[in-house]
N, C-alpha and C positions, 0 to 999 in steps of 0.2 A: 658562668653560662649566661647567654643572652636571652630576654623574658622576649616570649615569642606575641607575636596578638593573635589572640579567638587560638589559641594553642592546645590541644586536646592535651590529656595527662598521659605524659610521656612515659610513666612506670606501669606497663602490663602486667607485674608479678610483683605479690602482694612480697613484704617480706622474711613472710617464712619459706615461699619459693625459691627467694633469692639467696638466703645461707642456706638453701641444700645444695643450691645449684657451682652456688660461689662460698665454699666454708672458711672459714678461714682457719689455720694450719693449729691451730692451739690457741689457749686462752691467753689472748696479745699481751699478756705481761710483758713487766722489766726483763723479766726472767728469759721466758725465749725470745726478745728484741732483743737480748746485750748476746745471746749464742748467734743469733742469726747474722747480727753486724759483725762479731769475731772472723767466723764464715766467711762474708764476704771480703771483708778485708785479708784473710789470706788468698782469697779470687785473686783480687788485686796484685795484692804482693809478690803475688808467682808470674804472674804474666804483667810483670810492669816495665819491661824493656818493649814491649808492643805498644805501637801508635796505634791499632785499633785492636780494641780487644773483642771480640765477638762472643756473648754468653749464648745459651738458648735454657730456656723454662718451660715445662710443660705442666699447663694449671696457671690459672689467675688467682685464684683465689678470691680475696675480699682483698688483691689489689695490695696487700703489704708489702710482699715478699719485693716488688717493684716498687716502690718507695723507696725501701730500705737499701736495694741495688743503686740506688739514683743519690742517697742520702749520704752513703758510704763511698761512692768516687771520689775521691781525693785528689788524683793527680793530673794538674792540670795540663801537660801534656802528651795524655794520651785521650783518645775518645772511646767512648763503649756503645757497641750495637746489645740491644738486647731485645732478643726475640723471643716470644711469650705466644705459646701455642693454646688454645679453649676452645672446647667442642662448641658451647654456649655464649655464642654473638651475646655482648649487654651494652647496654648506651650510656652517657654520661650521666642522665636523671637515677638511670636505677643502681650505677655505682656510689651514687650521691646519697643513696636510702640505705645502701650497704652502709654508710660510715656517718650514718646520721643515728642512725636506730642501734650502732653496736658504740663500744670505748676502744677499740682500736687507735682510733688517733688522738684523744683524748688522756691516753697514756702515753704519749711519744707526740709533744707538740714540737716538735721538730718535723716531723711530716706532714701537718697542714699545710707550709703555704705551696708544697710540694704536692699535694692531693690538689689542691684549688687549680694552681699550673695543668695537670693533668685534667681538669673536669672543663676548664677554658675550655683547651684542646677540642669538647668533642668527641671522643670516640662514639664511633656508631655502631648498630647492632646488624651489620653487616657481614656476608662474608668474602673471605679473601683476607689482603692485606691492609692493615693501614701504615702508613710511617707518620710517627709523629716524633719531632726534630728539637729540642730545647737545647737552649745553652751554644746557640751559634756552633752547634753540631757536636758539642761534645758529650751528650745523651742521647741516643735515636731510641725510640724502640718499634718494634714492629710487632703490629697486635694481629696475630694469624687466628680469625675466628672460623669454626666450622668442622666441619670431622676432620682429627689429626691426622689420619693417616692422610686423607687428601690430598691437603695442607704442606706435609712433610714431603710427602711423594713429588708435589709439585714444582719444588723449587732446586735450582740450580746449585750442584755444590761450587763453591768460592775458594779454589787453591789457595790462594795470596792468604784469605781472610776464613776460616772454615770455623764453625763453633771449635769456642777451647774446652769448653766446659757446659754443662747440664745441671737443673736442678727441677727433681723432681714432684710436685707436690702430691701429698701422702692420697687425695681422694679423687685421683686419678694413675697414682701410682699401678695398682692390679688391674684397672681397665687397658693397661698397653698392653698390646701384642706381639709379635715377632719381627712383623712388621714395619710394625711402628718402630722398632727396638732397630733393625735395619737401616730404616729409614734415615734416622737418625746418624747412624754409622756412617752414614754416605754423606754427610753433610758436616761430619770431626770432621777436625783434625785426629790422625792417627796415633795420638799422645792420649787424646779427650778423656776425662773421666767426670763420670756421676755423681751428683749427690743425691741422696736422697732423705726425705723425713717421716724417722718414724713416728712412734704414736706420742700423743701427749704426754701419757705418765715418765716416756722416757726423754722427751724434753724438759721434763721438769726436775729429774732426777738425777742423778752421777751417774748410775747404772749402767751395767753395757750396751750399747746398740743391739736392738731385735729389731730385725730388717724382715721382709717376706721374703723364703728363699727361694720361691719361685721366680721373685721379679728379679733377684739377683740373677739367678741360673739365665736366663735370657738375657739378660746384659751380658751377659761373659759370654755366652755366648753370639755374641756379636763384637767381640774383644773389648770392652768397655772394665773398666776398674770401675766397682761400687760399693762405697762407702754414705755411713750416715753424716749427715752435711756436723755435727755437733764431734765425729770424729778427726783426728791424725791432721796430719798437714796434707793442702795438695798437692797435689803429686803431677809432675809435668812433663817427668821422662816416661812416663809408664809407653810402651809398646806391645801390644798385641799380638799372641800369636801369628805366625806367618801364614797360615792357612787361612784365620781370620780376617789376614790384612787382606790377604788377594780376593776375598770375596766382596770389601769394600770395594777393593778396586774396580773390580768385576760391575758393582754396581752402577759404578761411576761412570765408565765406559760405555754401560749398554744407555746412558742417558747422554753421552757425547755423541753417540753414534745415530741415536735414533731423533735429535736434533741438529746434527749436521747439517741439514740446510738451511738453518737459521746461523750461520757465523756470528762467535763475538767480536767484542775489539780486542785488539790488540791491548796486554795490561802494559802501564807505563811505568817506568823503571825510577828508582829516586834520583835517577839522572837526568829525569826527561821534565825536571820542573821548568816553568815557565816556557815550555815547549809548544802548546798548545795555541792554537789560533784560530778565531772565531769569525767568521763574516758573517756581520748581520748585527743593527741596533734595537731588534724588538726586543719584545718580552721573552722569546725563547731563548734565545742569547745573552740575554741580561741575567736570567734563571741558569743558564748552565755557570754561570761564572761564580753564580753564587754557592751552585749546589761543588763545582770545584775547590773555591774559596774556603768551605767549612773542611775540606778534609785537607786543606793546607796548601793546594795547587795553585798556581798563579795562571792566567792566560791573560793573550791579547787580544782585543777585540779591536771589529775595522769596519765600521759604518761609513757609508756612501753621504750620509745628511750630516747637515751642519747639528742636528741635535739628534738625542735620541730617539725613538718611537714615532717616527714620522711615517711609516707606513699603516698594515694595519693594525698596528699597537697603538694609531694617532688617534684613536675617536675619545670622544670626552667621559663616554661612557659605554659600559660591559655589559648584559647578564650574566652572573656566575650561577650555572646552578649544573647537576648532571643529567646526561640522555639517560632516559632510561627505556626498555623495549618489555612487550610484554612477555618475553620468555627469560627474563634478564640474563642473558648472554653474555660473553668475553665484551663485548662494545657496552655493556650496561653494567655490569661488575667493573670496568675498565673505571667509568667515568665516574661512579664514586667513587670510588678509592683516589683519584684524581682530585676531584673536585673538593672532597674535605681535604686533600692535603692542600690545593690552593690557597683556600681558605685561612688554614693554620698558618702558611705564609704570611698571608695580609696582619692576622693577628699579630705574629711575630715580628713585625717589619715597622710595624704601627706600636708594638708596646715597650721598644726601646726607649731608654731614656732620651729627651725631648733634644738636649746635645748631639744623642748622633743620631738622630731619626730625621728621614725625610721625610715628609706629610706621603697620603696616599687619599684623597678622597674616594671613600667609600661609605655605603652603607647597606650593611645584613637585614634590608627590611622583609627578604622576603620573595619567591617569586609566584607568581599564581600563573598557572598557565591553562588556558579556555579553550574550547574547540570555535572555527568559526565558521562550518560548514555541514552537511550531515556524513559525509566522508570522515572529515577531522574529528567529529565527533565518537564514533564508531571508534578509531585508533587508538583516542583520549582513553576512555570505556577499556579496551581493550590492555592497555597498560596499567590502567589506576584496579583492575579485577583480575589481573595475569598473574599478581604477586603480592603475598602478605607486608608490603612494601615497612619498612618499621619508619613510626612517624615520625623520627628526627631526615629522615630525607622527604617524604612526600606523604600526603593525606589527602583527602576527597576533602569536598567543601562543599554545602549545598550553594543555592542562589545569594542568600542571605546572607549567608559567614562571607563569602564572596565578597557580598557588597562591605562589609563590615572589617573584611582585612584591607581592601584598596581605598574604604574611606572615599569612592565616588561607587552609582551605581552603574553596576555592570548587567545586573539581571541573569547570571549566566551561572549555572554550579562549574566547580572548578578542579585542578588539582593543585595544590600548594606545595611547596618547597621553604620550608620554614629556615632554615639555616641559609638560603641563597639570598642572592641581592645584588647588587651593581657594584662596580670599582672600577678606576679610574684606569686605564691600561699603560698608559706612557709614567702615569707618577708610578707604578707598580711596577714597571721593568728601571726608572730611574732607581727607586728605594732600593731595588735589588743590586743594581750598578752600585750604588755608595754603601752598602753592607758590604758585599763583595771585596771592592777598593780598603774596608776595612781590615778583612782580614787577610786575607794573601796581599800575593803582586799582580793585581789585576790592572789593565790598563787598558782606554778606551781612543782609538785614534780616528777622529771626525772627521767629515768631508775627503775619505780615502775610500775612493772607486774601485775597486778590485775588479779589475778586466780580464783577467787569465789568471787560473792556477797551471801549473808542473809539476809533474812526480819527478823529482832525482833520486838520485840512491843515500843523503842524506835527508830526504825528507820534503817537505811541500813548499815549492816557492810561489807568491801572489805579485800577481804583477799589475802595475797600476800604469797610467799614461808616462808615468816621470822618473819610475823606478822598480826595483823587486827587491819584497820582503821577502826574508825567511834565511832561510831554512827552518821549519817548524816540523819537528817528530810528528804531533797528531794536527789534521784540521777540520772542523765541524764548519758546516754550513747549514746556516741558521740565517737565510738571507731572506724569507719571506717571497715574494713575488718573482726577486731572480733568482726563486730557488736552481733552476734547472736550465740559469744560462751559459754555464760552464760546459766541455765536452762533455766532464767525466759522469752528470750528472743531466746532462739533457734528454734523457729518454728515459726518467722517472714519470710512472703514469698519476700524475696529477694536474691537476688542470687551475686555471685564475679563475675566480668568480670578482665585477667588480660589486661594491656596499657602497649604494650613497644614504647615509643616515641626515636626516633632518633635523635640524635644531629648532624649535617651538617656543617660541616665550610664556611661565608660567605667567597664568592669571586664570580668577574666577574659579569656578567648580576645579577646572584641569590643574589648577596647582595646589587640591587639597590630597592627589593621587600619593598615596601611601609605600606602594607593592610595585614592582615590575611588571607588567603584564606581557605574557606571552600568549599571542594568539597566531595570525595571520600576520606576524608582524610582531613587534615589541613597542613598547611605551616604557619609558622611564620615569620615577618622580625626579620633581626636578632639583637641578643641581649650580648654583651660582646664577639662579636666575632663567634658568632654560630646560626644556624635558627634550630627550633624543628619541627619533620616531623613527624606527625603520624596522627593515634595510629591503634595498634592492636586492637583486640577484642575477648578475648580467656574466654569463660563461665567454671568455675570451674575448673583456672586451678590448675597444677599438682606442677609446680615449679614454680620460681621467678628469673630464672637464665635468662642469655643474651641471644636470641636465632636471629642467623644466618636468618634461613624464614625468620621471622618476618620484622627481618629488612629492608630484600630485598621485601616482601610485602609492605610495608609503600613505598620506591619508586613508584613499580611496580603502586600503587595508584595513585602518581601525575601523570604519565605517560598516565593513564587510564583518569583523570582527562583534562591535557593540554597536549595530544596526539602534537609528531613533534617540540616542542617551542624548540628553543636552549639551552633557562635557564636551562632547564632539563640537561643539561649535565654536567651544573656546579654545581652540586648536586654531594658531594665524601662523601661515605659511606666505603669509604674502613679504617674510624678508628675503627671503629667498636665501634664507642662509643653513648651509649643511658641509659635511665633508665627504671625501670619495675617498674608497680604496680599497686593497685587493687581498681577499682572504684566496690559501690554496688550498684546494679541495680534494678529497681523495672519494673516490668511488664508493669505499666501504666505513667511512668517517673515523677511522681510524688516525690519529696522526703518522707522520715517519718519522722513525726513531731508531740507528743503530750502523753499523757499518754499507758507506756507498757501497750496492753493486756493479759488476763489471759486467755490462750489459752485452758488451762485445761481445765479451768470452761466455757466456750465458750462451748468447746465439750461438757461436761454435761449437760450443760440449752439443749443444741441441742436434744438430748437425749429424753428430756419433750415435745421440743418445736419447730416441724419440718413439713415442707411440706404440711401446712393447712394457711387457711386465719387467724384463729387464731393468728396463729404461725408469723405469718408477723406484724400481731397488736402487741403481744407481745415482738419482737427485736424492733419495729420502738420506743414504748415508753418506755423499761427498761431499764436503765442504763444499758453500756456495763461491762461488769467482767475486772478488772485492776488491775495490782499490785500497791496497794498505794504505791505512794510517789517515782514511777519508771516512767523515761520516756523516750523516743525515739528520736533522732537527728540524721538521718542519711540520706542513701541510695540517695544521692546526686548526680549519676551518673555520666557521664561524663561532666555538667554541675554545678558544685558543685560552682564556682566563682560564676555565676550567681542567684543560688537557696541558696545557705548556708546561707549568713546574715541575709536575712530577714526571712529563716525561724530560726533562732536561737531568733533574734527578737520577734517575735512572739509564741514562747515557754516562753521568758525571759517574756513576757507582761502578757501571761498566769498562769505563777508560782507567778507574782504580782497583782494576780487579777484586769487588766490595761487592756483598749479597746486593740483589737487586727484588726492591717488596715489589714484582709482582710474578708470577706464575709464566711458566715454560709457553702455554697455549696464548696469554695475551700476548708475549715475546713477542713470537713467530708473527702474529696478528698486524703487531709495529713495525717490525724490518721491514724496509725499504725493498726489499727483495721483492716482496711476496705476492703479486699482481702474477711477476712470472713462474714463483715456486708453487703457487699454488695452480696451476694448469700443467707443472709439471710431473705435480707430485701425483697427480689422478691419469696421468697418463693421455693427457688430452696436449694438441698442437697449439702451438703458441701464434 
């Protein structure tokens, strides 16, 4: 973990809190580690003709029982999802005091450098989903914190990919309910079985399994086999009752139907490798290739530039940090979950050995973000008091600590982002390009204009000045500013905004600036000699040339921002040197992520099907109109470091019909659709 400055003590609960909160399953001897690894390895062993194996866990515990999953994969080609459900959100400092203050790993030094990997990582004490990715994807896991049943309820069952198996820990065992037991069903496979653990005396003994037979009775009756994990072999033919099964079904159904107008994609068949085609050379395009790469897909990519990232992935430098709102909403939940997974990227991308790693300048120093108005003030207030925010994402700061994290004075109290900081955007979608190239059949074709695509009935052809590509099964467009110059996708409501960001020569007080500052505007520390001062914010513009204003508006900002400081003066704009370019904006700052709509046929169902209660029943259950085999990766706005990978992520999980870590409501939120499902779903005219 990175040592933060002026960093408040990240562990809120002393820890005798935290082993009630997080016990760990028995006294971690040899003893139940050598039953536990047997366990798992017949996990393994049963479901080892599977490319991805999907477990689920409910209970973290003190964090072993995930070691030991991650310690015991052996085969190197298959990859394992594994999903780990906890009522009780914890951060990587107070996981770090769980295994400082017990011998858990101190008996099993086989799992240190496997805990330290994990504490990098991160995890925060947040809720929803996190994914975090080791192993060039062949460990995910997804840490679902917050009430299980939510949680469970939330998320989308995965045909292709559905949990195969369960393991339940003993001190959240008898808190599940029917429910939850349900919930769960819907999310098997219809083979799935149980484990669970009993008490310690009987891990430690030969003894027969004594199980609760209530929790058993609930299981069964949700058609589930349950067994103590120290028992029998697993079992992978088991099949459920038929009454049982249909009420899975049952379950499954009323969650297709009642998101019907959110469409997935299409899943892609093991015949559809290297099918896939991407237009576009940013960072959203360079992330889908890679989040496709890790599950073994190849695609082709077809940038317009002789290099990559020369749109707006071109500036030399980012803030990454998350939006946050003061009611923390689907757009505020969204964007941390986002934005730590960014982050874990950069980590990972950067901690490759030096051989195959591309540089990525960056640095997590931090972001502080200041009000600079009595408006902005009030919204700032309003957010940092809206929510018990936990301090590995953001914290108040008076004037002082203010001036003491950015090391220049600002005079201003603040709110901090300790894990945030700047990164390089073009070296961060190149890294992700040569990871990519690594493991599939990734391939990058430069200076190819894509001026038309067509649907045929084998698939998408792209047609350039001199030729047509294709046939391609799936195509993403991932093309940044032309997003929406194609037919099938010109009546996407987003809009250009253009960024001219200033480049500043460090010197004097300005280049001892430590932090990001976000105010009216952003400040970088500097990087190779220069600090990035912007951005403008110009709606459809006209040109793309250097403009004078501008530049002098970006000033005029910090100014407005830290009114009177000295550093302001060591601020020389007289090179007149900067870049332009064009973030695409969505209305509700959401990015788009998910299958093109067919906008046509939208308006004509409309036509049928409008401004009646009917009418409402009718969009809420029909599939939406979509161009097969077309999809959306965009409108990233000025947060695109933040939002890009994991929603590229989560199109790539989509096009392989593979769980996707985040919830049904941010879904719908992404789709490209939703400008028009959402006026149609209330019954209101478009």
């Amino acid at each position: 973990m990175t040592a933060e400055p002026n960093k408040p003590c990240q562990i809120k609960r002393d820890y005798q809190q935290l082993i009630n909160l997080y016990p760990a399953t028995a006294d971690t001897d040899a003893h139940y580690l050598s039953k536990l690894s047997i366990y798992q390895q017949r996990v393994f062993e049963a479901h080892s003709q599977q490319k991805l194996l999907v477990l689920g866990q409910i209970g973290l515990g003190n964090g072993l029982e995930l070691l030991s999953w991650w310690r015991t994969q052996a085969n190197p080609s298959q990859r394992l999802l594994l999903k780990v459900f906890e009522p009780n959100p914890i951060n990587a400092y107070e996981l770090k005091s769980l295994w400082d203050q017990s011998t858990c790993l101190t008996k099993e030094p086989e799992l240190e450098p496997l805990a330290q990997r994990l504490l990098h990582a991160e995890p925060a004490a947040i809720i929803g989903c996190q994914r975090l990715i080791f192993d060039d994807g062949r460990f995910t896991i997804d840490l679902h914190f917050g009430d299980i049943q939510s949680q469970l309820s939330s998320l989308i069952h995965s045909p292709l990919h559905p949990v195969q198996h369960w393991l339940v820990l003993p001190h959240l065992q008898n808190g599940l309910n029917k429910q939850n037991h349900w919930q769960m069903a819907k999310l098997s496979d219809d083979s799935a079985t149980i484990a669970t653990i009993a008490t310690i005396a009987t891990i430690e003994s030969s003894e027969s399994c004594v199980l609760n037979e209530t929790t058993i009775n609930h299981f069964q009756a949700c058609g589930f086999e349950v067994r103590d994990f120290t028992c029998a072999e697993i079992q992978t033919n088991h099949q459920p009752d038929a009454i049982l099964l249909h009420e899975r079904h049952v379950l499954r159904q009323q969650d297709a139907k009642a998101y019907a107008f959110n469409p997935m994609a299409a899943i892609l068949s093991s015949a559809a490798q290297s099918s896939i085609a991407i237009i576009g050379g940013g960072l959203a395009s360079a992330h889908l290739a890679l989040s496709l790469a890790e599950r073994g897909q190849g695609a082709q990519i077809f940038c317009k530039d002789a290099e990559l990232g020369q749109g707006a992935s071109g500036n030399r430098q980012g803030a990454i940090y998350p939006l946050l709102t003061p009611e923390n909403d689907e757009l505020s939940r969204f964007f941390q979950q986002a934005f730590l997974f960014s982050r874990r990227r950069v980590q990972a991308l950067t901690s490759a050995p030096a051989s195959n790693q591309t540089p990525i300048s960056h640095d997590f120093c931090g972001v502080l973000q200041t009000a600079h108005d009595e408006r902005s003030q009030l919204r700032l207030d309003k957010i940092i008091q809206g929510q018990p925010w936990p301090s590995e994402i953001a914290y108040a700061v008076d004037a002082e600590q203010a001036n003491a994290i950015a090391k220049i004075n600002l005079d201003k109290p603040g709110f901090f982002y300790p894990l945030g900081g700047w990164v390089c955007p073009f070296e961060y979608a190149d890294a992700a390009i040569q990871k990519a190239m690594q493991l599939a059949d990734v391939s990058v074709s430069l200076n190819t204009d894509i001026l038309a695509i067509e649907r045929q009935s084998d698939g998408w052809v792209l047609l350039t000045e001199k030729e047509r590509l294709g046939p391609f099964a799936q195509l993403v467009l991932a093309n940044g500013r032309e997003l929406t110059q194609f037919d099938a996708s010109n009546k996407l409501q987003i809009s250009p905004f253009r960024g001219q960001v200033s480049h500043v020569p460090a010197q004097f007080q300005l280049s001892q600036l430590a932090t990001v500052l976000c105010a009216n505007g952003y400040l970088t520390p500097s990087h190779q000699g220069l600090h990035c001062l912007g951005a403008s914010y110009v709606k459809e513009p006209k040109h793309l040339n250097f403009c004078q204003q501008e530049q002098q508006e970006n000033l005029m900002k910090m100014h407005e921002s830290y009114p009177n400081q000295p550093w302001l003066e060591d601020i020389d704009m007289s090179g007149n040197n900067a870049r332009v370019g064009v973030r695409m904006v969505t209305r509700d700052h959401f990015p788009m992520m998910g299958c093109a709509p067919d906008v046509a046929k939208i308006l004509e169902d409309y036509e049928q099907h409008q401004l009646t209660k009917e009418s409402r029943h009718y969009w809420q259950t029909t599939p939406a109109p979509v161009h097969q085999g077309l999809y959306i990766l965009g409108g990233l706005g000025s947060r695109g470091l933040s939002s890009g990978p994991l929603a590229a992520e989560c199109l790539a999980a989509q096009l392989c019909g593979e769980p996707i870590p985040l919830d049904k409501a941010t879904l719908c939120k992404l789709n490209p659709n939703r400008m028009w499902l959402r006026k149609l779903l209330k019954g209101k005219s478009l």
